[in-house]
Every structure is written in structure tokens, then in C-alpha cells.
N, C-alpha and C positions, 0 to 999 in steps of 0.2 A: 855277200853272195847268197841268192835265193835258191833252194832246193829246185828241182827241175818239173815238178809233179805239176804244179797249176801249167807248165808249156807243153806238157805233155797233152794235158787236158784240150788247150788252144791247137794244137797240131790237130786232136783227132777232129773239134770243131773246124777247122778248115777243111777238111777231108772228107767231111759230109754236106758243109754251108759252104765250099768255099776260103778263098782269101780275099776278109776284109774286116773293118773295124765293128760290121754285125757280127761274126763268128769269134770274136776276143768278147764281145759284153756276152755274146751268150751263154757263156761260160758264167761268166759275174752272174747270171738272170735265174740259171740253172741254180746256184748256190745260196741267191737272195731267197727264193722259192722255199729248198732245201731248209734253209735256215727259220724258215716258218713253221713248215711241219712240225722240226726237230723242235720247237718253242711249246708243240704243242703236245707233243708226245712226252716233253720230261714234265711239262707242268699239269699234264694228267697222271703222271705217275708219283706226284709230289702232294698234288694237292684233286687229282679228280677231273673229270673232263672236263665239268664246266668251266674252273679257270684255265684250264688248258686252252683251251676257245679263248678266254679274254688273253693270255697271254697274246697268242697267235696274231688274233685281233690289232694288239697296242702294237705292237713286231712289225707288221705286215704294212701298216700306215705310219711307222716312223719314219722320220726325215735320212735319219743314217742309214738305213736298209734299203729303202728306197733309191738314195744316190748310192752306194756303195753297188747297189746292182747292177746296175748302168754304164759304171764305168773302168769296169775290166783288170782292176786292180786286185794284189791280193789277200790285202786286208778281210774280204769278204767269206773267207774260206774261217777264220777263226773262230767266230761265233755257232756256226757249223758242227765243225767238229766239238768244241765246248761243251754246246746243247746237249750233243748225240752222244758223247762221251758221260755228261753226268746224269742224263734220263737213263743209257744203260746201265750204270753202277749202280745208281737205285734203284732200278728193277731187278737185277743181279742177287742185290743183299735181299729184297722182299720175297724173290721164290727161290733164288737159291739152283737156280738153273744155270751149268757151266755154259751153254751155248750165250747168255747172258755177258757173263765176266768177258767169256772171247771178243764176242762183238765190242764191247765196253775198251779191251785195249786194244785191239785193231782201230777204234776210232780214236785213241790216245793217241795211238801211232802214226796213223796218217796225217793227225794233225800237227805233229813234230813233222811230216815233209813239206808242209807248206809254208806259213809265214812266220817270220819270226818271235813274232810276240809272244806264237803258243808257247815258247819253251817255258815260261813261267804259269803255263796251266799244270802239270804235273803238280809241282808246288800249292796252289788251288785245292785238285783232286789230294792229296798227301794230307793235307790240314783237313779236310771234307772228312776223310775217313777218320784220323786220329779224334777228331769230336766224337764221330759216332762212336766209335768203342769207348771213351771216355762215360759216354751217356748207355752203352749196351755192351756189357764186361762179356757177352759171350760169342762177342763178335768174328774173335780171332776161330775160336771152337768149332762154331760153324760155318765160315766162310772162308778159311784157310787152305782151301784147296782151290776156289774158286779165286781168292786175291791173287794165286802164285801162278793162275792161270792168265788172269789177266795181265801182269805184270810182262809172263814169257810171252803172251799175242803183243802187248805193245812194243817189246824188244824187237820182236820178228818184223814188226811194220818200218820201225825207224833204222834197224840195219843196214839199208844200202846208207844212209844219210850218217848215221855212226860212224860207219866204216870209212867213209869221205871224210870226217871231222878230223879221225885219228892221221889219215897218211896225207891230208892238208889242209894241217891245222890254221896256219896263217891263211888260209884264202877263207874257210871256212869261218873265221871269228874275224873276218877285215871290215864285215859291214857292221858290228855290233863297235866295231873301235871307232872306224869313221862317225857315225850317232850318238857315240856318249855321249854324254853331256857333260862331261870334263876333260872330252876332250880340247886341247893347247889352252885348259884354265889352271890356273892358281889351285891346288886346292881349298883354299878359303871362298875363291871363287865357283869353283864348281858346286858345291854346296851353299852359296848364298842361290846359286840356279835351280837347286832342287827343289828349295823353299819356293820358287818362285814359280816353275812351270808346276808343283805339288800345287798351290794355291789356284792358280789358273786351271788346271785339270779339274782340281774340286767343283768349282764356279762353271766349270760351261757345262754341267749338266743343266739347269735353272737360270741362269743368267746371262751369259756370257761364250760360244760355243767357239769353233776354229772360225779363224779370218779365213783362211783357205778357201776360197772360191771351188776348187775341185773338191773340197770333202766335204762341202757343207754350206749352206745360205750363207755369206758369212757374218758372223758374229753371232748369229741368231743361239740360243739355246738349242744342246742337243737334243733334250727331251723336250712334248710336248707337255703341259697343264697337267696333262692326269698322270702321264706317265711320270711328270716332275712329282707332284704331290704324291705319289706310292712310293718312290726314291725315299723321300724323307719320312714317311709314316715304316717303311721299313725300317731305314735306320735306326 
């Protein structure tokens, strides 16, 4: 079961466009957009505006942004909030501004009410921080007010969807059981699945992308040339 926040979102777009399958993408268009800015707003605060710009840039004319825009799903809300969650926490720790940390988990937060994948960004943001104090011991010293701040804004944001998880919990975690991927397998077998869709997730960035006709050209590679070859010059 999906949180309610992207219908809400589609209610108020019919409310102002109307009801039709324009006022459900527009929503997706509003978010692709979104999700540009935010590419370019954490990679000027990571690396400077110029790359901010080339982020943007590679973002804006990729294949997956481009259809995910389009077509009103709610995958397109996670990179979103991603972006916008880890440019605020970098900005956060460089000035050291509480209104910083709040924004930062308010975006944590409302990214736990839309799609499911985000739940695995916290975990992301967790590891993010634990390096940086690993590499700057005075981390906790001076940003200790502002992480506890961040922390109670993300709480506050995901609370109605918390509070759903607790009083139903089987509806709430029914669509994570239907998708496993061990799910009605063997366990030997569901792990010989992991290897497999792990191996295939790896490859369609550069090689090999979704057959999926709705997510994607299909087969084509997810990244384009340049954006493939940065993929692997970063790794």
C-alpha cells in the first residue's frame, strides 16, 4: 500500500486542470522539473555551480527523467526528495544554520510519505554522516544541535504514515511482502535471485537497461555515453 501524499498531490491537480490523464503527468512534470533544480542546487553546494549546471545539464536530458516525467508514476518523487534532502544536509553542516537541518528533515520526511524505495535513503543519509565524522571528529561538537533538529523535523514529517504503520501494520508492509523477491521461493532459491537481478541491476546502467516498455526504451541502457563513463570514472 502506497502513502496517500502523490493522490493528494493529483486531487489538487484536478482541481485546478481538471479531470484527465493531463492533470495526473502533471504532477510527474512538476516533480521531473523539481528534480533538476534540486541536482543542481546539492551539486553547487558539493562541488560549485559550475558542476551544478553540468549535473543539471546530464539530469534534465536523461532518458529516465525524461520518461518518468511523463508518465505519472511514483517513482519520480524519490530522486526529489534524495537531492533536496542531501544538498540541505550539506549546506546544514557548512553554515551551520538550524533553519538548514529543518528543511533537510522535513525533506527526509516527506520523502518517507511517498514511494517506497525512499525507506532505504535514511540508511544512505546515516552512512553519509557517519563518514563525515569519521573524517571531521568535531562533527558531533558542533552540529549536535542541528542533527537532533533534523532528526525531530523528519519525525514530524513521517508521523501521520508512522502512526498508520503501527495501528496497520499488515496493510502497511503487504506491498513490500507481495515484491520480495523470496517471495513462494526456496530460500536457496531466492538468493540464487539476488545474484541474478544484483547482476542485471549492475549492467543496465552501460549495457543492458529495463525491457519495460513503460520505464524505459527497452533494453537500451539507463545512462547515456557520458553519463555512463562518469558512473565508472567515479567508482
Amino acid at each position: 500500500m502506497l502513502p496517500a501524499h502523490l493522490i493528494y498531490l493529483i486531487a489538487l491537480s484536478f482541481k485546478l486542470l481538471g479531470v484527465s490523464v493531463l492533470s495526473i503527468r502533471a504532477v510527474a512534470v512538476v516533480f521531473g522539473l523539481g528534480t533538476v533544480a534540486a541536482a543542481y542546487f546539492t551539486d553547487k553546494e558539493l562541488f560549485g555551480r559550475k558542476w551544478g549546471l553540468v549535473l543539471a545539464f546530464l539530469l534534465a536530458v536523461s532518458r529516465w527523467d525524461v520518461n518518468w516525467s511523463r508518465i505519472g508514476m511514483h517513482g519520480v518523487t524519490v530522486p526529489f526528495f534524495e537531492l533536496l534532502t542531501l544538498g540541505l544536509i550539506v549546506r546544514a553542516i557548512r553554515r551551520q544554520r538550524l533553519i538548514d537541518y529543518t528543511l533537510a528533515g522535513l525533506m527526509l520526511g516527506l520523502g518517507l510519505c511517498f514511494y517506497f524505495s525512499f525507506r532505504l535513503f535514511p540508511i544512505v543519509i546515516g552512512l553519509f554522516l557517519g563518514v563525515l565524522w569519521l573524517t571531521r571528529h568535531d562533527l558531533l561538537r558542533t552540529s549536535w544541535r542541528g542533527l537532533i533538529l533534523f532528526g525531530l523535523s523528519a519525525a514530524v514529517a513521517y508521523v501521520p504514515i508512522a502512526q498508520f504503520s503501527v495501528r496497520h501494520a499488515d496493510v502497511f508492509w503487504s506491498r513490500v511482502g507481495d515484491t520480495s523477491i523470496f517471495k513462494d521461493k526456496t530460500p536457496e532459491a531466492g538468493w540464487q535471485a539476488v545474484v541474478q537481478t544484483t547482476q542485471a541491476h549492475l549492467l543496465m546502467f552501460n549495457y543492458r537497461g529495463d525491457g519495460n516498455g513503460r520505464h524505459n526504451l527497452p533494453a537500451e541502457p539507463m545512462l547515456d555515453p557520458i553519463s555512463g563513463t562518469l558512473l565508472v570514472v567515479g567508482l
